[in-house]
C-alpha positions in Angstrom: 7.9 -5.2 -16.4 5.2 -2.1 -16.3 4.3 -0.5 -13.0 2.2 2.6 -13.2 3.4 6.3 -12.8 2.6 8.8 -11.0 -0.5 10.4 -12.9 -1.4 14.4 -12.1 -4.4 14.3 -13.4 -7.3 15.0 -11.1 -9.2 11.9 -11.0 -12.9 12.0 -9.9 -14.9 9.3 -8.2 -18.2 8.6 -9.1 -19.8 9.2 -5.7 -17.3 12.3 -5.2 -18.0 14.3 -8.4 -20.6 17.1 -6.9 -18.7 18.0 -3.8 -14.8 16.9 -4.0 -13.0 19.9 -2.7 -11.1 21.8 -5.8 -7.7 22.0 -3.7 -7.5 18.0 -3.5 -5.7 16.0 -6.1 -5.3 12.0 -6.8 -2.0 10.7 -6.9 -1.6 6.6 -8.4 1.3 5.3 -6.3 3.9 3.1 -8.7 4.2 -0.3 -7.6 7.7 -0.6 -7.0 7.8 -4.6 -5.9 5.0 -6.8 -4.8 5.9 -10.8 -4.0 5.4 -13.8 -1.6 7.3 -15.4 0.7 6.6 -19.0 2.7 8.1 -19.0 5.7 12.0 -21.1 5.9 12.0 -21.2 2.0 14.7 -19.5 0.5 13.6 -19.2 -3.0 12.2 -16.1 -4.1 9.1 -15.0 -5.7 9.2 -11.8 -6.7 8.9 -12.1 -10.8 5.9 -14.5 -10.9 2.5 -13.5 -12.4 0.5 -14.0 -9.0 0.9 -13.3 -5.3 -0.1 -16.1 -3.7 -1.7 -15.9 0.0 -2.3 -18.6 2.2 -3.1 -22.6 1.2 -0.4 -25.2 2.3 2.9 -23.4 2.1 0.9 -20.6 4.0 2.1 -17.8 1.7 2.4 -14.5 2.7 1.8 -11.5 -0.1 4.2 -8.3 0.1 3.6 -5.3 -1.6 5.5 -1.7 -1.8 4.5 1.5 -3.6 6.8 4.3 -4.1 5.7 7.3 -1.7 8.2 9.9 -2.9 6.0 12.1 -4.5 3.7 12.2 -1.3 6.5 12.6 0.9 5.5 15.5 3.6 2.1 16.0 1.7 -1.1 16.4 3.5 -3.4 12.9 2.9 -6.7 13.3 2.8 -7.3 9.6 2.2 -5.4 6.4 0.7 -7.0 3.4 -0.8 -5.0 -0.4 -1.3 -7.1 -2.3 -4.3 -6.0 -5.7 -4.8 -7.3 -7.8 -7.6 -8.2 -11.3 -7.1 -7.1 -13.5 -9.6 -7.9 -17.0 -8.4 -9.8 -18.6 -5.2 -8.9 -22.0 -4.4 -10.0 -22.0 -1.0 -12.5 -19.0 0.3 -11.9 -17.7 3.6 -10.6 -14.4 5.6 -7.5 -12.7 5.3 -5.4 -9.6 7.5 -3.5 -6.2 6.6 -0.6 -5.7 8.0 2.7 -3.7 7.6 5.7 -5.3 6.7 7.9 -5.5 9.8 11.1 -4.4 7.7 12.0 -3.5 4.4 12.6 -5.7 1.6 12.8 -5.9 -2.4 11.0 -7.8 -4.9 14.4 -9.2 -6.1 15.7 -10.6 -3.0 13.2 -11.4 -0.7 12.4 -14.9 0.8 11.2 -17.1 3.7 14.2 -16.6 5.4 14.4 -13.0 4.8 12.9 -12.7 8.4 10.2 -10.8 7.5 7.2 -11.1 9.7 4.0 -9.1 10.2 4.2 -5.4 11.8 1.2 -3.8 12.5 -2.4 -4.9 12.4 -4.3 -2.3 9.5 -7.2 -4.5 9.2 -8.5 -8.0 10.3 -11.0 -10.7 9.2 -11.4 -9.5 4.9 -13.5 -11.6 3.5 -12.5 -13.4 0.0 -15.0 -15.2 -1.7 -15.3 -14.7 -5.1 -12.0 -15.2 -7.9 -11.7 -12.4 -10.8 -13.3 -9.7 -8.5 -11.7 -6.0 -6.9 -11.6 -5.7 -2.9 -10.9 -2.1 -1.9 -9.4 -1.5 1.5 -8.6 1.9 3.5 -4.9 2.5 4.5 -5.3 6.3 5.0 -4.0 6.3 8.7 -0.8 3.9 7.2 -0.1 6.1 4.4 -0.1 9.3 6.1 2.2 8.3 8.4 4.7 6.9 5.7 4.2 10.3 4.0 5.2 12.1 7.4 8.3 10.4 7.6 7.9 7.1 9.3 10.1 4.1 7.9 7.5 2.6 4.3 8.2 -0.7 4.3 5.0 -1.8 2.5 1.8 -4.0 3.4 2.0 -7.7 4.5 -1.2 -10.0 3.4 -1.7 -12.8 5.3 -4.2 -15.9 5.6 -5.7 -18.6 8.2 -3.2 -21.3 7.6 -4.9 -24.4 5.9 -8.4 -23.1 5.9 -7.5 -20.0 2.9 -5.9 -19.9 -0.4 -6.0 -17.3 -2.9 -4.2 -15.9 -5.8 -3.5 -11.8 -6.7 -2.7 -10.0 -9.9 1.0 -9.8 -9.4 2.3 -6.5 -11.8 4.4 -9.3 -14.2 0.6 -10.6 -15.1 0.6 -10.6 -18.7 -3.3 -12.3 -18.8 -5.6 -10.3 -16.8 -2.9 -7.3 -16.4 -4.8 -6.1 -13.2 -1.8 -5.3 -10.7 -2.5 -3.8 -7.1 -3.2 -0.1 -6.8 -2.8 2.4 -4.3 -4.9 5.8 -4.7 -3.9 8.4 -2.5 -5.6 11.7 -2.4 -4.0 15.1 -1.3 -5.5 18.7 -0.2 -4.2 21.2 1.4 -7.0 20.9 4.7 -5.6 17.5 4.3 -4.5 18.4 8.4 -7.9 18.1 9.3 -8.3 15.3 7.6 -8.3 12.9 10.7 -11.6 14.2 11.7 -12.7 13.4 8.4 -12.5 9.7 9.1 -15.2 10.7 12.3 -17.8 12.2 9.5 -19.1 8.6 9.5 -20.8 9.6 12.9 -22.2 12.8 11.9 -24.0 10.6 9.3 -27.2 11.9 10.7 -26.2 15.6 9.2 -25.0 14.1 5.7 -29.0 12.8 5.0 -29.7 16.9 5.6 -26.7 18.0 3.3 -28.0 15.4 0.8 -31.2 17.2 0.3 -29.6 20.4 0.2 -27.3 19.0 -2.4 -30.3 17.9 -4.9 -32.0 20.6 -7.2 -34.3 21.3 -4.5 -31.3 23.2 -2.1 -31.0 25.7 -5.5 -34.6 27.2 -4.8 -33.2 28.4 -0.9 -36.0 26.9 0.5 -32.9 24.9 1.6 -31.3 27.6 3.0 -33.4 27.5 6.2 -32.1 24.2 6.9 -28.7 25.2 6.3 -28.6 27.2 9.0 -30.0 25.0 11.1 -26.9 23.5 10.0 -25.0 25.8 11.9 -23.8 22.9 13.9 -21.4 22.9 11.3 -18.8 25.1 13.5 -18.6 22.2 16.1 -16.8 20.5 13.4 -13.5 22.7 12.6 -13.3 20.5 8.8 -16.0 23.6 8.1 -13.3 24.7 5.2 -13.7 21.0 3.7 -17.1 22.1 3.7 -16.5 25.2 2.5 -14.6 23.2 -0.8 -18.2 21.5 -0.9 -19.8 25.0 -1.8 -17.1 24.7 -4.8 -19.7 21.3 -5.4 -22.3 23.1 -7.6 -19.4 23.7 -9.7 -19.6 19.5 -10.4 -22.9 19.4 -11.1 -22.6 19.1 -14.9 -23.8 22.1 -15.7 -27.0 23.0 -14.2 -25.5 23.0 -11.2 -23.7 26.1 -12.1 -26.7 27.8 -12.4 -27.1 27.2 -9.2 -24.2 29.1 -8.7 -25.7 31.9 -7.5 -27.4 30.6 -4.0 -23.1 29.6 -3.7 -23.1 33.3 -3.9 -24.9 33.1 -1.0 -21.7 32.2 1.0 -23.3 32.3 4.5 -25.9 29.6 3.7 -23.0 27.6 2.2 -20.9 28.0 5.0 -23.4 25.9 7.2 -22.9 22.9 4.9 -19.6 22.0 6.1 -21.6 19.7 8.1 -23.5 17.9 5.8 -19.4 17.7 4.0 -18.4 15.7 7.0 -20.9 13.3 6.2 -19.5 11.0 3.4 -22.4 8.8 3.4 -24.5 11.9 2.0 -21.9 12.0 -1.0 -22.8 8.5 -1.9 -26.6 9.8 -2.5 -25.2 11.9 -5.1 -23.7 9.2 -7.0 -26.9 8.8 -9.1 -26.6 12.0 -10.8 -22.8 11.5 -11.1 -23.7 8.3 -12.9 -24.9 10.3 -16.1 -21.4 12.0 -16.3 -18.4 10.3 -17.8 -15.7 10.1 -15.2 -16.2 7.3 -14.1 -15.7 6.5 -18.0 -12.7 8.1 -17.4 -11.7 5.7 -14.7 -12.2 2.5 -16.8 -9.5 3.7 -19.1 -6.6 2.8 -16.6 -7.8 -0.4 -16.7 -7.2 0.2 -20.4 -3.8 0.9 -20.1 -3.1 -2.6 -17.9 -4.6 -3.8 -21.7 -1.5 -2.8 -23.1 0.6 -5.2 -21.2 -1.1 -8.0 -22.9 0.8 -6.7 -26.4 3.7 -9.4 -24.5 2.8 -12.5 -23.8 3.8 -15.3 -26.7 0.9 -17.1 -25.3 -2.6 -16.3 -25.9 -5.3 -16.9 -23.1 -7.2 -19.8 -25.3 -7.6 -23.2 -25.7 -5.6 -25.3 -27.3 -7.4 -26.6 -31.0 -6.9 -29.7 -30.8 -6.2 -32.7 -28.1 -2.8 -33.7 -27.1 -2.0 -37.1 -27.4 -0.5 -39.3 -24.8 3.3 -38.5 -25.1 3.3 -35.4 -26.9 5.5 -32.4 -26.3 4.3 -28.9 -26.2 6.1 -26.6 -28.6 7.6 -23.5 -27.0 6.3 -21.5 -29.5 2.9 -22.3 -29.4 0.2 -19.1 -29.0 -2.3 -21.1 -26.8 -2.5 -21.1 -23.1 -4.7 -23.9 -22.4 -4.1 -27.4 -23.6 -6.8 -30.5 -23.4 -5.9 -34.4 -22.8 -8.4 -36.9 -23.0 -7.8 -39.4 -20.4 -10.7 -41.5 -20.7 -8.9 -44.3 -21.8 -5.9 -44.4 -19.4 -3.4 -42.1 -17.8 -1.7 -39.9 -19.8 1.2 -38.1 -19.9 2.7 -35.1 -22.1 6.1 -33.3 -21.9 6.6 -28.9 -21.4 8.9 -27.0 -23.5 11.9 -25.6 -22.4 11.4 -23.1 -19.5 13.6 -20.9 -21.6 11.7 -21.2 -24.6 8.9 -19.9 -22.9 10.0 -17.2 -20.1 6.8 -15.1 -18.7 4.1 -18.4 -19.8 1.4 -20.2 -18.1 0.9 -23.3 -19.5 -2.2 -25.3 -18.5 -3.2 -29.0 -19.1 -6.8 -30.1 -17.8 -8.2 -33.6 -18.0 -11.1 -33.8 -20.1 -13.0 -36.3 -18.0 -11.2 -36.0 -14.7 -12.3 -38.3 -11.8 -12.4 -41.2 -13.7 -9.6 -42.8 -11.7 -6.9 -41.8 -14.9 -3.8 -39.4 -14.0 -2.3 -36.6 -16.0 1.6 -36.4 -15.4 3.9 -33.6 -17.0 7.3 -34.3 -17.6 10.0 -31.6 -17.9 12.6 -31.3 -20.3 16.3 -30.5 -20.5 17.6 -29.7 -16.9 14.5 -27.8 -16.0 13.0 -29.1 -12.8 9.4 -28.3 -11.4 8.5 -26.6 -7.9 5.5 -26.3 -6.0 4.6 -24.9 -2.8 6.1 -28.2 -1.1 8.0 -29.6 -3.6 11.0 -27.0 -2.7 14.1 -28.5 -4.1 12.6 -29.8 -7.6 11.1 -32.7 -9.5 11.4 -34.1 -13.0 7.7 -34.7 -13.5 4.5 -33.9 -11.6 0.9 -36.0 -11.4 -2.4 -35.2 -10.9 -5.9 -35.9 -11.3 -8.1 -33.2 -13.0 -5.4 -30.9 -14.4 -2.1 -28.4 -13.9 -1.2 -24.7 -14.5 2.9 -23.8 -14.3 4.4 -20.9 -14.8 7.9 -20.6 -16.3 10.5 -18.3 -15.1 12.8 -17.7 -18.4 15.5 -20.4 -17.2 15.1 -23.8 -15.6 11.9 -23.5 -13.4 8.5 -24.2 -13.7 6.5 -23.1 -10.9 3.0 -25.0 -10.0 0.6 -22.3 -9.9 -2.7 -24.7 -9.5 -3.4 -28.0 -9.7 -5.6 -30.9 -8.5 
């Protein structure tokens, strides 16, 4: 399957643009496995199409990115974004390491794997087709420094949570987990970077100082009044934020000049420890195209839809009670009408269709008719509980599998 390289190529952030240092650079971390375990199963999950977190089986998701290429680099920050591709169950989830290391291949619930250490508790997960964005800068640098990377552990409240994530084998929405790790060489001081949230109060100054009005020097003033600035030794990050009027699109190098102005520059180092003040930028950066720019990775995860033999529609027409679906069929979602009794319909061959989803929905479900799905061949059906295999699954309302090239279908949703 596709996993992302390593990409050189400065990337801006939106709210970044004006004042991100010139010496830092964004790295894209491959994903080099992600999967999910439940706990005494010994079947694994690594070549599904989503990572599923909590619900009955109380799933646990793994993912691990290849840190080579950041090996014994400074990080300035790293961020983990996750896409959610289905909620079944809102709730909270936790971050945690993995507490060994593992492959996408192999792994299982009896793999021992267990959670390491806490990154971050209580996430909440509410909405399905949506991006959550977590900070693992502290995890990341320490991998980079040498410690043992043996990737990040999702994990829900048992019973009470159940959601699904873009796996990287997700030929329909194509959104695998990212990890975005930014490097600079004052990356050292970095750590006190993270504290620039309390010198918030100095960012609102900077932010002024940042806006057309700082060009005329009036602002200057108040820069050295910023000359609390030294207490803070990341005063060469904010000496990269003089390097900001270079960002700002033009006019901003006009501005160039009070840069010149070194000294009154120097006292913004500050204001650069305050990342909130960024944010206020983020207007201005709005008008420029980077973020544009940003959008077209998500482009590229487009391109892994060129695979699929399915297409994500509807079937166009109903499928009678006892039909079979054909293997070769380019639709991904198939309609029964059950409002005169229970019906029941029969799934190609799992090989005939390696890397599908297949989905059969009720049209009036609740009326008190089931929907049952018969395999064919020697292909048997799993669920989270169904572990050693069934011939033929029912339901009320309707049921998405997934098939893994050979003899398995795997029960993604159903109810």
């Amino acid at each position: 399957m596709k996993t992302p390289l390593f990409s050189n190529t400065l990337r801006l952030a939106a709210s970044f643009v004006l004042l991100l240092p010139a010496i830092l650079s964004a790295q894209t971390a491959p994903l080099s496995g992600d999967a999910f375990i439940n706990a005494g199963d010994g079947l694994n999950y690594g070549g599904l199409p989503t990572i599923n977190v909590g619900g009955a089986a109380n799933s646990q998701g793994l993912l691990m990115f290849d840190l080579s290429q950041v090996a014994g680099a400074p990080v300035a920050w790293a961020r983990l974004r996750l896409f959610v591709n289905q909620v079944n169950t809102p709730g909270t989830v936790d971050l945690y390491t993995a507490s060994a290391s593992w492959t996408e291949s192999s792994v299982n619930g009896t793999s021992g794997i267990v959670p390491g250490t806490l990154l971050q508790a209580g996430i909440p997960i509410s909405v399905a087709r949506s991006y959550v964005t977590l900070d693992v800068t502290n995890q990341v640098r320490s991998w980079a420094s040498g410690s043992t990377n043996t990737g990040f552990l999702v994990v829900a409240n048992p019973g009470t949570t159940e959601i699904f994530l873009d796996s990287k084998e997700n030929v329909g929405t194509s959104h695998a987990a990212t990890l975005e790790v930014v490097l600079g060489g004052s990356g050292v001081t970095g750590p006190t970077g993270p504290s620039g949230p309390a010198g918030a109060p100095g960012a609102i100054g900077l932010a002024g100082a940042a806006g057309p009005i700082g060009n005329p020097g009036a602002t200057g003033p108040a820069g050295v009044a910023g000359a609390a600035g030294p207490t803070g030794t990341t005063g060469p990050v904010g000496a990269t934020g003089a390097s900001g009027p270079q960002g700002n699109s033009g006019p901003a190098g006009v501005a160039g000049p009070t840069g010149a102005t070194g000294p009154v520059g120097a006292t913004g180092p500050s204001g650069a420890s305050g990342a909130p003040g960024l944010a206020g930028a983020a207007g201005a950066t709005g008008a420029t195209g980077p973020v544009g720019l940003t959008g077209a990775a998500g482009a590229s995860g487009a391109s892994g839809l060129a695979g699929p033999s399915f297409s994500n529609v509807d079937s166009a027409s109903v499928l009678a009670n006892g039909a079979t679906i054909d293997g070769s069929d380019q639709h991904f979602l198939f309609f029964v009408n059950n409002a005169g009794g229970s019906v029941t319909v029969t799934l190609p061959l799992a090989s005939s269709a390696a890397g599908k989803q297949i989905r059969v929905q009720n049209i009036t479900p609740g009326n008190g008719n089931t929907l049952t799905v018969n395999r064919q061949g020697s292909d048997l059906i799993f669920d989270h509980i169904i572990t050693t295999g069934v011939t033929s699954i029912t339901r009320g309302a309707g049921i998405t599998l997934a098939s893994d090239g050979g003899t398995r279908w795997l029960v993604l949703w159903s109810r």
